[in-house]
C-alpha positions as CSV (number, residue, x, y, z in Angstrom):
1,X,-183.5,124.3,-153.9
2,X,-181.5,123.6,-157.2
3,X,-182.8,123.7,-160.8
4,X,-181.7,123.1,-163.9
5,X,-183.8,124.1,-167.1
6,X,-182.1,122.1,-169.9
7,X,-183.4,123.0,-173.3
8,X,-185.3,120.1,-174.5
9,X,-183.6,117.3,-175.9
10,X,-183.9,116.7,-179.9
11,X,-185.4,113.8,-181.6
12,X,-183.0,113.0,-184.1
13,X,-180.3,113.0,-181.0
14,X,-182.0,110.6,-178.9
15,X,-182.1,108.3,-181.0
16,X,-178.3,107.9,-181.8
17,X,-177.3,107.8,-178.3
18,X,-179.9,104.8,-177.7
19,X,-178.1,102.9,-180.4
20,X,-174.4,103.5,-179.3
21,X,-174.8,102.4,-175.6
22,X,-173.8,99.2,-175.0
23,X,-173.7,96.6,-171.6
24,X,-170.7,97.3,-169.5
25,X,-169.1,93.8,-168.7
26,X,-169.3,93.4,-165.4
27,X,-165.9,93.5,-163.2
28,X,-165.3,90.5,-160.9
29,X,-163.0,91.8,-158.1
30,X,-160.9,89.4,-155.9
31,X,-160.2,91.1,-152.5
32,X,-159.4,87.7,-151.0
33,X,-156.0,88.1,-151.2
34,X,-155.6,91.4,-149.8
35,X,-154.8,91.2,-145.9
36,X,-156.9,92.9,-144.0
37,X,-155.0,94.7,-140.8
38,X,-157.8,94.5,-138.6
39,X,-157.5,90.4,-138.5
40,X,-154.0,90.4,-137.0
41,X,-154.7,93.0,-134.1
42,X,-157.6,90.2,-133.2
43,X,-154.7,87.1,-134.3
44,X,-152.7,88.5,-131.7
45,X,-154.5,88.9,-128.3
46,X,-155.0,86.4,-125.9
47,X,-158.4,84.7,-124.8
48,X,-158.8,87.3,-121.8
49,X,-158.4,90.1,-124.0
50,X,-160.8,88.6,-126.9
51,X,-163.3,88.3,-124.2
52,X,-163.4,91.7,-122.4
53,X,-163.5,93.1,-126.4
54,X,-166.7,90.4,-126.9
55,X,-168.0,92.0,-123.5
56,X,-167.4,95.2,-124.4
57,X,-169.2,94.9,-128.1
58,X,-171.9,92.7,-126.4
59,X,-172.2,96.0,-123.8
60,X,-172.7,98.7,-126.9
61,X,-174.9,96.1,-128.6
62,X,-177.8,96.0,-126.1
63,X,-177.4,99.8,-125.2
64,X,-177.9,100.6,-128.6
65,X,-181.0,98.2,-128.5
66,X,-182.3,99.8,-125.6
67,X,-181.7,103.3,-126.8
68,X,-183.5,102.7,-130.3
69,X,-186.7,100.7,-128.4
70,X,-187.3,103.7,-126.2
71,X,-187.6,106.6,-128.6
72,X,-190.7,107.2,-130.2
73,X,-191.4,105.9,-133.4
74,X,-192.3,108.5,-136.4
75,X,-193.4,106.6,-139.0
């Protein structure tokens, strides 16, 4: 286990750090623009291979259901 025994903060400083913090503006980032690579591998197959990727996904999807139903809950 860690610990930390910091020697006990002093009135006088608590005080001045309460009144210098200030609200950080919040940052509004755009990814729209970025291309994702992930998009054109999908862009570029045809419908046969988009479906045997859906069946594939759909496959792992219900496993995993299955899987996580049949093991014993400890809550």
């Amino acid at each position: 286990m860690l610990s930390y025994d910091a020697p006990p903060a002093q009135p006088a400083r608590r005080q001045g750090l309460s009144q210098t913090r200030r609200a950080m503006p919040q940052l509004n980032l755009n990814f729209t623009d970025i291309p994702i690579p992930e998009t054109h591998v999908w862009e570029q197959m045809d419908e046969p291979q988009k479906r045997i990727v859906i069946e594939a996904l759909a496959r792992l999807l219900t496993k995993t259901v299955r899987t996580n139903h049949t093991e014993p809950n400890h809550d």
